[in-house]
VOKE-276819 format. One record per residue (C-alpha): residue number from 1; residue in one letter; z, x, y. Coordinates in Angstrom, 2 decimals, decimal comma. Example, Ala and Ser with C-alpha at 12.3 -4.5 7.8 and 13.67 -1.06 7.14 Angstrom:
REC:nr:rest:z:x:y
REC:1:A:7,80:12,30:-4,50
REC:2:S:7,14:13,67:-1,06
END
This chain:
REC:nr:rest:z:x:y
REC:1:X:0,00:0,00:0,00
REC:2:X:-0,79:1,68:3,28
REC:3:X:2,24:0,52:5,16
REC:4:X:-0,46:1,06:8,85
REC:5:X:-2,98:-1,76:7,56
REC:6:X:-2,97:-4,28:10,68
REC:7:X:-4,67:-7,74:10,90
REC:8:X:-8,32:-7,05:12,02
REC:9:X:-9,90:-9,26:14,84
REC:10:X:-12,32:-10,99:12,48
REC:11:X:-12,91:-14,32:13,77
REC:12:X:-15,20:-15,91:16,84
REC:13:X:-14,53:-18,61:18,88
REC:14:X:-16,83:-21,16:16,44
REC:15:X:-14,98:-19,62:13,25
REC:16:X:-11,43:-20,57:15,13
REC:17:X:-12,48:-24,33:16,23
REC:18:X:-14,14:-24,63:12,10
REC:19:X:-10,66:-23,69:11,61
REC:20:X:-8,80:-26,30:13,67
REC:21:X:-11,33:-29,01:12,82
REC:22:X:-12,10:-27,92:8,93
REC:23:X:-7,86:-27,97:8,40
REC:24:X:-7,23:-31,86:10,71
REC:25:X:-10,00:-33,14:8,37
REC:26:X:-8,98:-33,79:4,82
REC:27:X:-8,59:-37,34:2,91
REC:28:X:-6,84:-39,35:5,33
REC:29:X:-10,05:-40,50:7,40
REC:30:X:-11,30:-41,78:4,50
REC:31:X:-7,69:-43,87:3,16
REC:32:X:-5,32:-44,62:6,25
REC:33:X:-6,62:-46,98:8,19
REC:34:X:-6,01:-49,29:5,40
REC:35:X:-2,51:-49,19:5,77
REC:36:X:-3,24:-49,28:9,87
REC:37:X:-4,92:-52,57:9,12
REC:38:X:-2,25:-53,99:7,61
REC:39:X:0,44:-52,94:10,25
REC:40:X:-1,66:-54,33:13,24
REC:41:X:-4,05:-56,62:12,05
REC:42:X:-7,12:-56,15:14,45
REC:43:X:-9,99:-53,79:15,06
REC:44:X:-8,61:-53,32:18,98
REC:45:X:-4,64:-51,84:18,06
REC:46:X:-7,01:-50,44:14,62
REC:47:X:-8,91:-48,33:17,37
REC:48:X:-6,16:-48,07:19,42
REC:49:X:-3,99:-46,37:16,99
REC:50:X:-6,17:-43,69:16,42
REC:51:X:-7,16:-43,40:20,01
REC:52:X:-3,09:-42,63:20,82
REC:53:X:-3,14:-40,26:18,34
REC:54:X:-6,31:-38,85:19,56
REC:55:X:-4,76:-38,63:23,25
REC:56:X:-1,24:-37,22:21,50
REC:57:X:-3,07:-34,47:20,04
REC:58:X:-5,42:-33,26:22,59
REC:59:X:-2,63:-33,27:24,81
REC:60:X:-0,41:-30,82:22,54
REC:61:X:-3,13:-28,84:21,81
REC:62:X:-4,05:-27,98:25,57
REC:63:X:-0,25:-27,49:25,82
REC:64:X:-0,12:-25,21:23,12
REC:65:X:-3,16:-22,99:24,60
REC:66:X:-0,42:-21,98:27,57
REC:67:X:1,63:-20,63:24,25
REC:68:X:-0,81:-18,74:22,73
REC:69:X:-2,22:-17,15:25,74
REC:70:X:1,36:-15,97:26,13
REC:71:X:1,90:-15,00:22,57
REC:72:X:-1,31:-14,36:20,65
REC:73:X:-0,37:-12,80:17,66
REC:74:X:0,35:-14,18:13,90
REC:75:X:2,98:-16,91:13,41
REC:76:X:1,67:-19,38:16,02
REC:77:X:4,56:-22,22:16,76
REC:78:X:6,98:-20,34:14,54
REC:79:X:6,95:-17,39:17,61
REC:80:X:6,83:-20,43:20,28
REC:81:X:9,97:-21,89:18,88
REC:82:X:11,79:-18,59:18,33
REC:83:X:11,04:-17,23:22,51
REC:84:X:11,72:-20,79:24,20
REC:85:X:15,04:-21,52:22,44
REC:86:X:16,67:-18,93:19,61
REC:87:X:15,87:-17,75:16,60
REC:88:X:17,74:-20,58:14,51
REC:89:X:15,42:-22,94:15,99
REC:90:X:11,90:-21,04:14,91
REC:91:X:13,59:-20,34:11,52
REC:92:X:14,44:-24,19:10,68
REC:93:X:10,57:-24,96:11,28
REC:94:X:9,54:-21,94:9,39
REC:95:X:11,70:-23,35:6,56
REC:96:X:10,56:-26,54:6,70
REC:97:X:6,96:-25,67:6,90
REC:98:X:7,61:-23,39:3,79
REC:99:X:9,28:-25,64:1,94
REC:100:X:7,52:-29,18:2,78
REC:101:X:5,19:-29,43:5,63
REC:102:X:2,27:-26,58:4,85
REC:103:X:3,18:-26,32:0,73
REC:104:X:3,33:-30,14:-0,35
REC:105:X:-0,01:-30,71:2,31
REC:106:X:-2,06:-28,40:0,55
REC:107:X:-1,09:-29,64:-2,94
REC:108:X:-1,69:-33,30:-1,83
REC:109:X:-5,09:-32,49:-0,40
REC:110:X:-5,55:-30,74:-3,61
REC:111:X:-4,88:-33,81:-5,87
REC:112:X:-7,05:-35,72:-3,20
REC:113:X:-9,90:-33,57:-4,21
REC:114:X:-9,33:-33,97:-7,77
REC:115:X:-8,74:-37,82:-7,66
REC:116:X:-12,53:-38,20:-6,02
REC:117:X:-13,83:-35,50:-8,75
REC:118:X:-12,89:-37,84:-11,21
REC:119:X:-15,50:-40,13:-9,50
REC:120:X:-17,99:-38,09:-11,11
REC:121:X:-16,10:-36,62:-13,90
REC:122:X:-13,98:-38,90:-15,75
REC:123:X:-12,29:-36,62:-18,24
REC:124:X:-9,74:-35,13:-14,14
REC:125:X:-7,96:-38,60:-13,85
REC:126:X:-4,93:-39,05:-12,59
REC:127:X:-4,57:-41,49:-15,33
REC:128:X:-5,13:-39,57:-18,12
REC:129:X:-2,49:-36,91:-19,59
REC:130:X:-3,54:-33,50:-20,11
REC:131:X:0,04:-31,87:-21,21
REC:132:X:2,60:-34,21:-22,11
REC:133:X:6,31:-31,88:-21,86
REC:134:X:8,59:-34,65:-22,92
REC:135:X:10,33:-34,79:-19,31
REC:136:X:7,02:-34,82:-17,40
REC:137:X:2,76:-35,45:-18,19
REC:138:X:0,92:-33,35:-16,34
REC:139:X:-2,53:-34,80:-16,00
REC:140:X:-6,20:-33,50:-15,49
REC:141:X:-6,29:-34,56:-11,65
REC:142:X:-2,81:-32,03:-11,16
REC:143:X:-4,40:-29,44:-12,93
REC:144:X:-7,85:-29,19:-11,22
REC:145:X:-5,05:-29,24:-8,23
REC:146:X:-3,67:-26,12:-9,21
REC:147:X:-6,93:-24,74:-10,35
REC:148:X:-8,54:-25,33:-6,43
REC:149:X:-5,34:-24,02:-4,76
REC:150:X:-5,49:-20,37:-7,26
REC:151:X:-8,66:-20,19:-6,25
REC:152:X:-9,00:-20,63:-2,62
REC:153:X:-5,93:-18,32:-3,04
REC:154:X:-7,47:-15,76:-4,60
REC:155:X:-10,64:-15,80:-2,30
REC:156:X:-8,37:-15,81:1,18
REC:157:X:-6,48:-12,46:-0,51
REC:158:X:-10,00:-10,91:-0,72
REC:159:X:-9,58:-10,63:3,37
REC:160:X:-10,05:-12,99:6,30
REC:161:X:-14,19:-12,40:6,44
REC:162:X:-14,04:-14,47:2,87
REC:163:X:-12,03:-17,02:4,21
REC:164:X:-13,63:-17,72:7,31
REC:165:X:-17,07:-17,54:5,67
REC:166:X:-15,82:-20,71:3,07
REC:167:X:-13,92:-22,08:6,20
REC:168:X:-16,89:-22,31:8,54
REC:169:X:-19,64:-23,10:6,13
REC:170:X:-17,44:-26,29:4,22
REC:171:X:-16,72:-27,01:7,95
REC:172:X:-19,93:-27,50:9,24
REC:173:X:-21,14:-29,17:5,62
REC:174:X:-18,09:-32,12:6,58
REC:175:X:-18,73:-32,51:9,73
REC:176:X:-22,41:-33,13:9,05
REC:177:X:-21,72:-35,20:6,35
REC:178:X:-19,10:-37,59:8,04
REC:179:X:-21,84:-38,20:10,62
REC:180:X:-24,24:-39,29:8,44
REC:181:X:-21,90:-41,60:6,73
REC:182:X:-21,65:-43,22:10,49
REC:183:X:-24,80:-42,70:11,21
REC:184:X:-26,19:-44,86:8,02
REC:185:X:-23,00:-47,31:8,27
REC:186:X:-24,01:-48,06:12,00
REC:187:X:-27,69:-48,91:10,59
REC:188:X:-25,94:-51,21:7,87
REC:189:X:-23,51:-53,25:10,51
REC:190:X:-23,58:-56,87:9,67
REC:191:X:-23,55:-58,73:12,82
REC:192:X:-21,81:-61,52:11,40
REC:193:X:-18,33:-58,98:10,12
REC:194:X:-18,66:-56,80:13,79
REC:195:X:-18,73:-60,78:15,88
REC:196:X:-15,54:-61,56:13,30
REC:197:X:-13,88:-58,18:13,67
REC:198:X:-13,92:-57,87:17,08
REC:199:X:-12,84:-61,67:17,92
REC:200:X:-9,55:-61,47:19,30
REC:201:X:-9,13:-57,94:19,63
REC:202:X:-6,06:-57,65:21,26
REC:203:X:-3,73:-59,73:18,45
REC:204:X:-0,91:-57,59:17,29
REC:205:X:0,20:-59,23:13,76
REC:206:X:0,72:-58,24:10,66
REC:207:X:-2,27:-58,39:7,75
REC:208:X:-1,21:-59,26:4,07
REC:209:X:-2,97:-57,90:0,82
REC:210:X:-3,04:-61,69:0,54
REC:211:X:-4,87:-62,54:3,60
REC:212:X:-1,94:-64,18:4,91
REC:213:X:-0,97:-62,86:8,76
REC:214:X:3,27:-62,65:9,91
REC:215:X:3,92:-62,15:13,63
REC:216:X:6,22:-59,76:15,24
REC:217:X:8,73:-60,14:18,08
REC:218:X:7,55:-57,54:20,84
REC:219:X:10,14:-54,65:20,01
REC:220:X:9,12:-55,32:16,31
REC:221:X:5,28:-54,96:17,52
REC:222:X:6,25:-51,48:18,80
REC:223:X:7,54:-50,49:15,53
REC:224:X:4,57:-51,60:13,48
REC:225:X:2,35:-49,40:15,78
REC:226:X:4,96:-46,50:15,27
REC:227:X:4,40:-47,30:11,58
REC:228:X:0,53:-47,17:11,62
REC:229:X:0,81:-44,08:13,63
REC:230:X:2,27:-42,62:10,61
REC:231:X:-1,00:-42,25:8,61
REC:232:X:-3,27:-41,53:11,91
REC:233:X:-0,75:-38,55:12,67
REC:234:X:-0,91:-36,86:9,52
REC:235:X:-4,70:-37,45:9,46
REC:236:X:-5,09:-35,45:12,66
REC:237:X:-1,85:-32,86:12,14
REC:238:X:-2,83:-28,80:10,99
REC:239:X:-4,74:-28,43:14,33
REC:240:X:-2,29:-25,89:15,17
REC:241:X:-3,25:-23,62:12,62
REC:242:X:-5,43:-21,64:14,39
REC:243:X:-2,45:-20,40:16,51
REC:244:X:-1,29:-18,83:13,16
REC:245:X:-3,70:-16,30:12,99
REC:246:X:-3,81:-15,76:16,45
REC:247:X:-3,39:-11,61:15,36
REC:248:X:-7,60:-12,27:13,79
REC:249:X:-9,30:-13,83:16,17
REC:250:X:-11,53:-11,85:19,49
REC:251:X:-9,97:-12,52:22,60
REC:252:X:-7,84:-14,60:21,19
REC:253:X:-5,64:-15,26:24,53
REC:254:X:-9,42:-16,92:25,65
REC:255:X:-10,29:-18,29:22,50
REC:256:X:-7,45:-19,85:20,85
REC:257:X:-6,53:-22,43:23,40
REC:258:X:-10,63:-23,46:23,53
REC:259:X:-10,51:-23,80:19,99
REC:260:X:-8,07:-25,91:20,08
REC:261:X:-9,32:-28,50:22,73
REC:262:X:-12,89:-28,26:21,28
REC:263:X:-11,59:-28,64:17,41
REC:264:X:-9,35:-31,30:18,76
REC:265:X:-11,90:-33,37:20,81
REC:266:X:-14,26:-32,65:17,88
REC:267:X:-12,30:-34,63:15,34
REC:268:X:-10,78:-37,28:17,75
REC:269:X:-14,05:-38,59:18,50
REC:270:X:-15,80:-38,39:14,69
REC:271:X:-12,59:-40,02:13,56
REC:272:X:-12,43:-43,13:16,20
REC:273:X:-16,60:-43,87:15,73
REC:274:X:-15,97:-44,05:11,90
REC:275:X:-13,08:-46,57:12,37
REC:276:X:-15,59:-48,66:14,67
REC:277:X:-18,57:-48,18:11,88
REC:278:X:-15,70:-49,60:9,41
REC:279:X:-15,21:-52,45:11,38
REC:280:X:-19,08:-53,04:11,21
REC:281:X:-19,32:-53,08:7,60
REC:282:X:-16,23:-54,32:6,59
REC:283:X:-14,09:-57,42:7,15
REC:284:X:-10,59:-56,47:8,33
REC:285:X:-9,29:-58,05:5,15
REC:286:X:-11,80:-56,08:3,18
REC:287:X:-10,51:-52,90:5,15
REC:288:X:-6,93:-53,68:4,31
REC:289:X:-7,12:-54,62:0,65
REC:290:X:-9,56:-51,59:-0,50
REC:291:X:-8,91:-50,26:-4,29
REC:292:X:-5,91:-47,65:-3,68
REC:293:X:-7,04:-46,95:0,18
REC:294:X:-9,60:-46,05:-0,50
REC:295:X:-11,88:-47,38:2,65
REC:296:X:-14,43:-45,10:2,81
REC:297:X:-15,26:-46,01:-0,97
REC:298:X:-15,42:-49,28:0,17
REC:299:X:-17,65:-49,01:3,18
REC:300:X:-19,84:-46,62:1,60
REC:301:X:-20,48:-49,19:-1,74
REC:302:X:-21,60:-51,77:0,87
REC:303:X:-23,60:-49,06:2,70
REC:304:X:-25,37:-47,62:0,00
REC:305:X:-24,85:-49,76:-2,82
REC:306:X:-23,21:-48,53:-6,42
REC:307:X:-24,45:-44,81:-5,35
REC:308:X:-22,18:-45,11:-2,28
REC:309:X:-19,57:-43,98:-4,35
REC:310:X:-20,75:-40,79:-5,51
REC:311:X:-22,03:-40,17:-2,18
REC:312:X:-18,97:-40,65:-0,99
REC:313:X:-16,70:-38,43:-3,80
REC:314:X:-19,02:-35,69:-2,76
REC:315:X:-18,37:-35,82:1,04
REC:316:X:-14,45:-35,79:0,14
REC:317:X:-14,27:-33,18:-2,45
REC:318:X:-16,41:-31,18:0,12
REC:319:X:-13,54:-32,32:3,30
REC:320:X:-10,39:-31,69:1,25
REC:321:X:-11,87:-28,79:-0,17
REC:322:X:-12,71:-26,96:3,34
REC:323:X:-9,09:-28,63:4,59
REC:324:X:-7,12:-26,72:1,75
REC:325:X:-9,08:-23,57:2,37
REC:326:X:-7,75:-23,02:5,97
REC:327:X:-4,43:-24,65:5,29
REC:328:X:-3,97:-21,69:3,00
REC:329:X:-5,80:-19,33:4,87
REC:330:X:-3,59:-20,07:8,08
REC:331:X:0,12:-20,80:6,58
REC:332:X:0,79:-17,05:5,04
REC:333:X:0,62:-16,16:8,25
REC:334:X:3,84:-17,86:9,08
REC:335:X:5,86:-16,31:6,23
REC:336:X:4,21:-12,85:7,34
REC:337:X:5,96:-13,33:11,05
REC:338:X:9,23:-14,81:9,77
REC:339:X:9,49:-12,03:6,86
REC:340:X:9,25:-9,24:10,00
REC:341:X:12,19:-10,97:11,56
REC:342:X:14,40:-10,52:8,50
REC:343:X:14,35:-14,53:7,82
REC:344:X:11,81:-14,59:4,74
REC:345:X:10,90:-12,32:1,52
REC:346:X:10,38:-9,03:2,51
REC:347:X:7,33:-8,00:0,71
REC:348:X:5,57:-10,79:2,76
REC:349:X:5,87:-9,14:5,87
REC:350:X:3,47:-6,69:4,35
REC:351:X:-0,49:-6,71:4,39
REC:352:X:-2,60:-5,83:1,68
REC:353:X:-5,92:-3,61:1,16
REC:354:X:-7,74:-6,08:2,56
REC:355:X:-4,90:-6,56:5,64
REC:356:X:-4,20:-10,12:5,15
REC:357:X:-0,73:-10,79:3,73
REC:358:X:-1,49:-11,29:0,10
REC:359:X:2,22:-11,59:-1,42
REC:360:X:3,09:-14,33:1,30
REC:361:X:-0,84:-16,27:0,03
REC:362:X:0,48:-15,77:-3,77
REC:363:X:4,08:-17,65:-2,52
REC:364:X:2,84:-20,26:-0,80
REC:365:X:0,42:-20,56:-3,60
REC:366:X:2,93:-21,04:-6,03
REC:367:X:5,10:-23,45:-4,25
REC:368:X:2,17:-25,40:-3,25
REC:369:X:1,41:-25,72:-7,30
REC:370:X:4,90:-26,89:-8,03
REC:371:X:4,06:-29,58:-5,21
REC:372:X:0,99:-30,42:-7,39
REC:373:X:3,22:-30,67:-10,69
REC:374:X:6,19:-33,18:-9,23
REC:375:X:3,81:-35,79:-8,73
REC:376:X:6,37:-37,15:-5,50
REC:377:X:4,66:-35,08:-2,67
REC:378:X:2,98:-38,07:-0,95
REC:379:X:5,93:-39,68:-0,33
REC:380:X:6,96:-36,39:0,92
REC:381:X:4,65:-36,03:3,37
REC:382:X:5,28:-39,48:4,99
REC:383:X:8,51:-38,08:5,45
REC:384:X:8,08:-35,48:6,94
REC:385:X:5,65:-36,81:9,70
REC:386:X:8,45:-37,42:11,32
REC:387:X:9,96:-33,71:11,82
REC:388:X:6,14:-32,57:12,35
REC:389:X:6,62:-35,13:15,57
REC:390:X:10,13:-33,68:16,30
REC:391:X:8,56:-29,52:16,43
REC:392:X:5,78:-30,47:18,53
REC:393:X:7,39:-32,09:20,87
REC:394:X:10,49:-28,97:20,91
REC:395:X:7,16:-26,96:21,28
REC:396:X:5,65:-28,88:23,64
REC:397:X:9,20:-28,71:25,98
REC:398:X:9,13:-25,23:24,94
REC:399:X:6,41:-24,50:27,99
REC:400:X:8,92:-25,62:30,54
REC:401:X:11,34:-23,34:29,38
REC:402:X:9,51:-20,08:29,12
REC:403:X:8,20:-21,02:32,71
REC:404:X:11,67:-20,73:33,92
REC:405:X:12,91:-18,11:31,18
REC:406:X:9,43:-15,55:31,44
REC:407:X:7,97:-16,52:34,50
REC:408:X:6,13:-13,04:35,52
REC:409:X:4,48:-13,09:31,76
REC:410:X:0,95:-13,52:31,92
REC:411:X:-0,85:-16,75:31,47
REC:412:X:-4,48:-16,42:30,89
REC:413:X:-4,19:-20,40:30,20
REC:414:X:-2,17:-22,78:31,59
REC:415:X:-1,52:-25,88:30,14
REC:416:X:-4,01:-28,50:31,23
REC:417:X:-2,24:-31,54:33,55
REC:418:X:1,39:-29,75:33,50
REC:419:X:3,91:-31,08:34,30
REC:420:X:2,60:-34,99:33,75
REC:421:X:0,70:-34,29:30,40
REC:422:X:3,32:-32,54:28,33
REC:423:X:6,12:-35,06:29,46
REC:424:X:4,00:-37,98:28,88
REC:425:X:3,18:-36,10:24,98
REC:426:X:7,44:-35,83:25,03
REC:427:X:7,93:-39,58:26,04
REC:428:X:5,29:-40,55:23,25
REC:429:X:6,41:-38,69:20,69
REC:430:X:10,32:-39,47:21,38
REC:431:X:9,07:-43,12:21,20
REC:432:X:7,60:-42,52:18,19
REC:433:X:10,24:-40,81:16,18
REC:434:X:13,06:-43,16:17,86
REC:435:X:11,12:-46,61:16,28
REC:436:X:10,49:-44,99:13,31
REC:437:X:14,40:-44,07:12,81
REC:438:X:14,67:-47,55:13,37
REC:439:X:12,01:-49,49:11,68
REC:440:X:10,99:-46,88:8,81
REC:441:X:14,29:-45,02:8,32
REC:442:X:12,67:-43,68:4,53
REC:443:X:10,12:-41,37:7,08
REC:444:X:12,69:-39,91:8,94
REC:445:X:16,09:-39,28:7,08
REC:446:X:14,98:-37,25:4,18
REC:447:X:12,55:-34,94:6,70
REC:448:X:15,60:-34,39:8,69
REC:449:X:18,25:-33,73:5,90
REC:450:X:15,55:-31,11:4,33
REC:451:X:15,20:-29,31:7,63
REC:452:X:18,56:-29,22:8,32
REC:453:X:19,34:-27,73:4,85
REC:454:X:17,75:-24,61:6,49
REC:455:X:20,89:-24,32:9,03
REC:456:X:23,10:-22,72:6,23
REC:457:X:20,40:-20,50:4,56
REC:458:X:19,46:-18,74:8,40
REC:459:X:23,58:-18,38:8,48
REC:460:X:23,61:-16,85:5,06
REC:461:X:20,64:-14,79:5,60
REC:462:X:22,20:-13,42:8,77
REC:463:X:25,45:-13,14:7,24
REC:464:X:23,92:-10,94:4,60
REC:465:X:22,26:-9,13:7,44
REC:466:X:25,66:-8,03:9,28
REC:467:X:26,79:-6,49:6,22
REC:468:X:23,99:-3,88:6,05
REC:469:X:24,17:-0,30:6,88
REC:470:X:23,92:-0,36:11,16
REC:471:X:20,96:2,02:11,55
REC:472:X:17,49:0,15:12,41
REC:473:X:15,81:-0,44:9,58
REC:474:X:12,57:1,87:9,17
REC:475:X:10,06:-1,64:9,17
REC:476:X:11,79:-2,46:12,54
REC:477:X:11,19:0,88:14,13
REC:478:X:7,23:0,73:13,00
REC:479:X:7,07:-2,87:14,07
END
């Protein structure tokens, strides 16, 4: 191991925004907005939904281009975290992100892909049982899982050129694949659903599998668009990942933060025109009831006829396959920074040959695997949306602070409509998290009681810390 390998500038400015867009676009496009149906009954709060979530993004990620510009090196909001408040703080969202929010993502985008292989080849369902252990069947679907993750592993340890040559390419494939599906489902709308669909726009109820509608009180209204916000917010979350290999990208104090609003913007607006070609094609019953979520099936079946399925398996294994690839790609990174601290493994603060940090790839990799295995991640990952919401908006806050705390630190890029954007992201997001806690209190208590497990690990870390020998450490001196 040559202990001077550093990360190598590797990636351009249209490699970093493949990045931000390839990693926000996995499955959920093509399932959520199902369950949105259902929670506000109408293609105006349908498009509304995702056009909040749109705006809620777009404003953190021109917030977090101030961040990077100050900080552009590897560990993205892990650093942020750590230099606005303390180190306890950037460690509990390095923990969680190790343990839940990057690990159980890529192994649930990883059974997503296998699910829609099974489209084509039968013998990967879910359904069937490839191992049976007594305790636990393991079936084809988790297996392919594991198989994808190894792989994309593997080919991300070969050095970042490999992984931003499958990044980009699967990238560009998705995107131009998503807009055909519009494209062709625009030339299919049925004037007669669209006229039905958009009738009423504005009436907030609840949608039964049934077809039977409920009405909500006005605070209760609030809450069910909290709840659909659930699935649009994990549809459009990883955008950030770009900021964790800030350390390989050109210029990256220029071309992180335009990554991020051009990724960002990118995605927002593919994802809001294919909600309005659903409503074109589909009934909002038709939307709400589809086999497992699966909406894009649907559309595409009346679209394209029986093929529209394969079609459409194709176009997903391609999106969660590209997702997965710079999920992996970017989360090491994280580990790498949090290992040079002193608050992860120590052998993943080191890079490989190939100077990416292949131990923390092969860690991730293996927790993201046991994530495939337990079969409970999705539920999971609902959770957790709500501690995702609680970091970015700590992040977010974050900018006022270093303004006050590092004021004569340079800012290449300044966070677009401060002071009035970021506090209007905070209010949103506060909102969000506060009706959830109220309304959906199974997304919010077991994300926070997993996060704040990490409170007496960082003590016992640093405890174990004191008690070494006082001279610097020779990895702190070369750091």
């Amino acid at each position: 191991m040559d202990n001077n390998t550093q990360f190598k500038p590797s990636l351009r400015l249209v490699d970093a925004t493949m990045l931000v867009a390839g990693s926000m676009i996995g499955s959920g496009i093509f399932i959520v907005s199902a369950d949105i149906t259902r929670n506000v009954g109408s293609a105006g709060w349908l498009i509304m939904v995702w056009l909040l979530t749109g705006f809620m993004t777009l404003t953190a990620a021109l917030s977090y281009g101030e961040l990077s510009s100050m900080f552009p090196k590897a560990g993205g909001q892990y650093v942020y975290l750590k230099q606005a408040y303390n180190p306890l703080v950037g460690f509990l969202y390095g923990w969680s992100f190790f343990t839940v929010i990057q690990t159980a993502t890529i192994a649930a985008v990883g059974v997503a892909f296998a699910k829609f292989t099974a489209y084509l080849i039968p013998q990967v369902s879910e359904d069937l049982v490839a191992v049976d252990l007594g305790f636990m069947h393991i079936s084809p679907a988790q297996l392919l899982s594991i198989l994808v993750i190894v792989f994309l592993t593997y080919i991300n340890t070969r050095g970042v050129n490999s992984g931003k040559f499958v990044q980009t390419i699967l990238t560009m494939a998705k995107l131009l694949s998503i807009l055909g599906l519009i494209v062709f489902g625009l030339f299919a709308l049925k004037t007669s659903i669209w006229n039905s669909n958009w009738t009423d726009v504005w009436n907030l109820h609840k949608l039964n599998k049934d077809g039977s509608v409920a009405s909500y009180t006005t605070i209760a209204a609030l809450g069910a668009i909290a709840s659909a916000m659930v699935g649009s917010i994990f549809s459009s979350d990883s955008w950030h990942n770009v900021t964790f290999i800030a350390g390989e990208i050109k210029n990256p104090k220029r071309n992180i933060g335009l990554s991020l609003a051009l990724g960002t913007i990118i995605v927002t607006v593919i994802y809001v025109v294919t909600n309005i070609m659903y409503t074109g094609v589909l009934s909002l019953h038709e939307i709400a009831i589809s086999d497992k979520d699966r909406v894009a099936v649907t559309a595409s079946q009346q679209i394209w006829g029986s093929t529209g399925t394969v079609i459409i398996a194709l176009l997903i294994m391609v999106s969660t396959f590209g997702c997965n690839n710079g999920l992996i790609m970017a989360g090491a990174r994280v580990y790498y920074s949090m290992a040079k601290d002193g608050l992860f493994i120590k052998k993943a603060g080191e890079l490989n040959k190939n100077s990416v940090p292949g131990f923390s790839l092969w860690v991730q990799c293996l927790f993201a695997c046991l994530w495939s295995l337990s079969g409970r991640y999705g539920d999971l990952l609902d959770m957790i949306s709500f501690v995702v919401v609680v970091f970015y908006m700590l992040t977010i806050g974050g900018i006022f602070i270093l303004r006050k705390k590092m004021p004569d630190v340079e800012r290449p890029y300044k966070a677009f409509g401060y002071p009035v954007l970021p506090i209007i992201y905070i209010i949103m997001g506060l909102s969000f998290c506060l009706l959830l806690i109220y309304y959906k209190p199974n997304y919010t208590w077991p994300g926070l009681i997993i996060t704040l497990c990490g409170i007496p690990v960082y003590y016992l870390i640093m405890g174990k810390d004191k008690k070494k020998p006082q001279p610097v450490p020779e990895a702190a001196l070369t750091e």
